[in-house]
N, C-alpha and C positions, 0 to 999 in steps of 0.2 A: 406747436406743442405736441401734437398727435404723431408729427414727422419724429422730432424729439423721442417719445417712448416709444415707439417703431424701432429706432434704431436702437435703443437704448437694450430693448427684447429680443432684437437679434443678434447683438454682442452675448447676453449673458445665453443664448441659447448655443450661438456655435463656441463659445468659448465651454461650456459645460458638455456638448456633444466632442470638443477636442478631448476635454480633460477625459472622458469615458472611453474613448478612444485608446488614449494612453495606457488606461490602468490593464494591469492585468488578469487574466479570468482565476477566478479559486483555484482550480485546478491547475494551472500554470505556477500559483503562487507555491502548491503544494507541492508538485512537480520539480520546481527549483528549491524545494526549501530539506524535499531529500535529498536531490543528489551534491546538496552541499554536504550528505556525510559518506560520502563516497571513499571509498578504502579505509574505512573504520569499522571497529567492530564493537559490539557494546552486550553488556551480560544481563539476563533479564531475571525477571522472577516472574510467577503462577501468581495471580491476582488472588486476593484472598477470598477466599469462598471455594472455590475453582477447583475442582477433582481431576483429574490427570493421572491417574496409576503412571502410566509409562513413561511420565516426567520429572515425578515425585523426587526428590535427590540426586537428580540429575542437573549438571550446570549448563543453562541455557543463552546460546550467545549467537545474536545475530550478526553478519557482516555484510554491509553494503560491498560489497565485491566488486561489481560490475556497472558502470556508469555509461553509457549510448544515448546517445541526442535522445530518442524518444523508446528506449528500454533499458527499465533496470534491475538487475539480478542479484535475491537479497536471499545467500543462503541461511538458512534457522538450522542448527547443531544441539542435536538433546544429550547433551552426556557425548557416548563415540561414535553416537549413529549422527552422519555426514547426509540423510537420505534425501531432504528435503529445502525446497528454494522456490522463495516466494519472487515471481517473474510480474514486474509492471510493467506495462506499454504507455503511453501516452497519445493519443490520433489528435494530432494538432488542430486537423478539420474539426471533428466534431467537437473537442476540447472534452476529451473524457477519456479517465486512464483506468483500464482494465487491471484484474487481478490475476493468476492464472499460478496454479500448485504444479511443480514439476518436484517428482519422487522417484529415485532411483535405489537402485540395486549397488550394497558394493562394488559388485563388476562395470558401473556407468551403465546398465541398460536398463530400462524404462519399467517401470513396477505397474502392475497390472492396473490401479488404480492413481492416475495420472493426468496432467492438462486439465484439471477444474479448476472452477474460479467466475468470475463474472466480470461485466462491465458496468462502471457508476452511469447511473441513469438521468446522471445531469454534473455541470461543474460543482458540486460539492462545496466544500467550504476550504479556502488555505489552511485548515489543521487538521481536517475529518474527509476522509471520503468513502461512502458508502459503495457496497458491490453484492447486489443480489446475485444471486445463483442463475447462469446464463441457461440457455437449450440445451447448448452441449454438457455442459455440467448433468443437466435430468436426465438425457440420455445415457451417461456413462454411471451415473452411480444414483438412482434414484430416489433412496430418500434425502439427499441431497440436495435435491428440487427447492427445498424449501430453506435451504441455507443463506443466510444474511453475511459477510464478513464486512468490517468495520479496520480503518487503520487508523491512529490519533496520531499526531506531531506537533510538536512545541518545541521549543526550547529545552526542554528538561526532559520530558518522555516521548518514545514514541510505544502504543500499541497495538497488539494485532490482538483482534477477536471474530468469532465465530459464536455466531445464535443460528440455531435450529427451530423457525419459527411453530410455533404448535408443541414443539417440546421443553423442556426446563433445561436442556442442552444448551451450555455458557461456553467459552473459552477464550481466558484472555490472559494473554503473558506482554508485561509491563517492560520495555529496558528505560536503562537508566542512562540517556545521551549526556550527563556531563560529566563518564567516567568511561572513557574506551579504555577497552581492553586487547589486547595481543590478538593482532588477526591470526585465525585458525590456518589451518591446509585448506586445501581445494573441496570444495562438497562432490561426492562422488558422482563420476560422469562427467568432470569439469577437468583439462589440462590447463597446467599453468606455462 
């Protein structure tokens, strides 16, 4: 009988260490569940609350652009300004996918305030992944330091936000994934 539930304990434990085995980490889920909208571009709006002057009537359209095994390059167009793209990494090691702001110049060359962003501080969740503000982020633009950004994914939405922890500093622009719209041109500093 003891041999019995012995064995019986060690089926249900290597068959539930396989089964964990198999699944895959948040981040990975999260990972594959953007670059399923790869070469799509989708039109968003200003969350309501949400102040923005230099967004305010302007039409805001992200496009997954750029798909790579473990990077992806997700330009944000405010109206005609092309300046900005929001760059994910994925490090398969540690299972944790960074954020990183790349802002350019009309001309494609690098605008003074550039490369910030952070890395999620754990596999997050398959719809949410958080990215505090890294070293180099407080290095380069200091108050900064204390930035939060957030990206949500579903089915129906995805969004990007930024909290400025210690300040009433929001920001969050919603698209609408089950309505793509006409990919844009190249975001500036990009050849196609």
């Amino acid at each position: 009988m003891m041999k019995r539930i012995s064995l019986i304990v060690a089926l249900i434990l290597a068959f539930a260490l396989h089964g964990s085995a198999q699944e895959k980490s948040n981040a990975l889920q999260f990972w594959e569940n953007l670059k399923a909208h790869c070469g799509k571009a989708y039109e968003g709006r200003l969350a309501e609350g949400v102040s923005q002057p230099d967004f305010e009537g302007q039409r805001l359209v992200m496009h997954v652009r750029a798909c790579e095994e473990d990077r992806i390059r997700i330009p944000f167009f405010v109206g005609e300004d092309r300046s900005r793209t929001w760059v994910l990494t994925y490090d398969r090691e540690k299972d944790r996918i960074t954020l990183k702001h790349d802002h350019r110049h009309e001309d494609g060359s690098e605008d003074e305030v550039t490369q910030y962003g952070g890395t999620a501080s754990n596999s997050g969740f398959a719809h949410l992944q958080f990215f505090p503000a890294d070293p180099e982020t407080a290095e380069r633009i200091d108050y900064a330091s204390a930035n939060v950004w957030w990206i949500t994914l579903d089915e129906d939405t995805y969004t990007y936000n930024l909290r400025r922890l210690g300040t009433e500093r929001l920001f969050t622009v919603i698209f609408d994934l089950r309505n793509p719209v006409e990919a844009p041109p190249a975001p500036w500093g990009w050849e196609d």
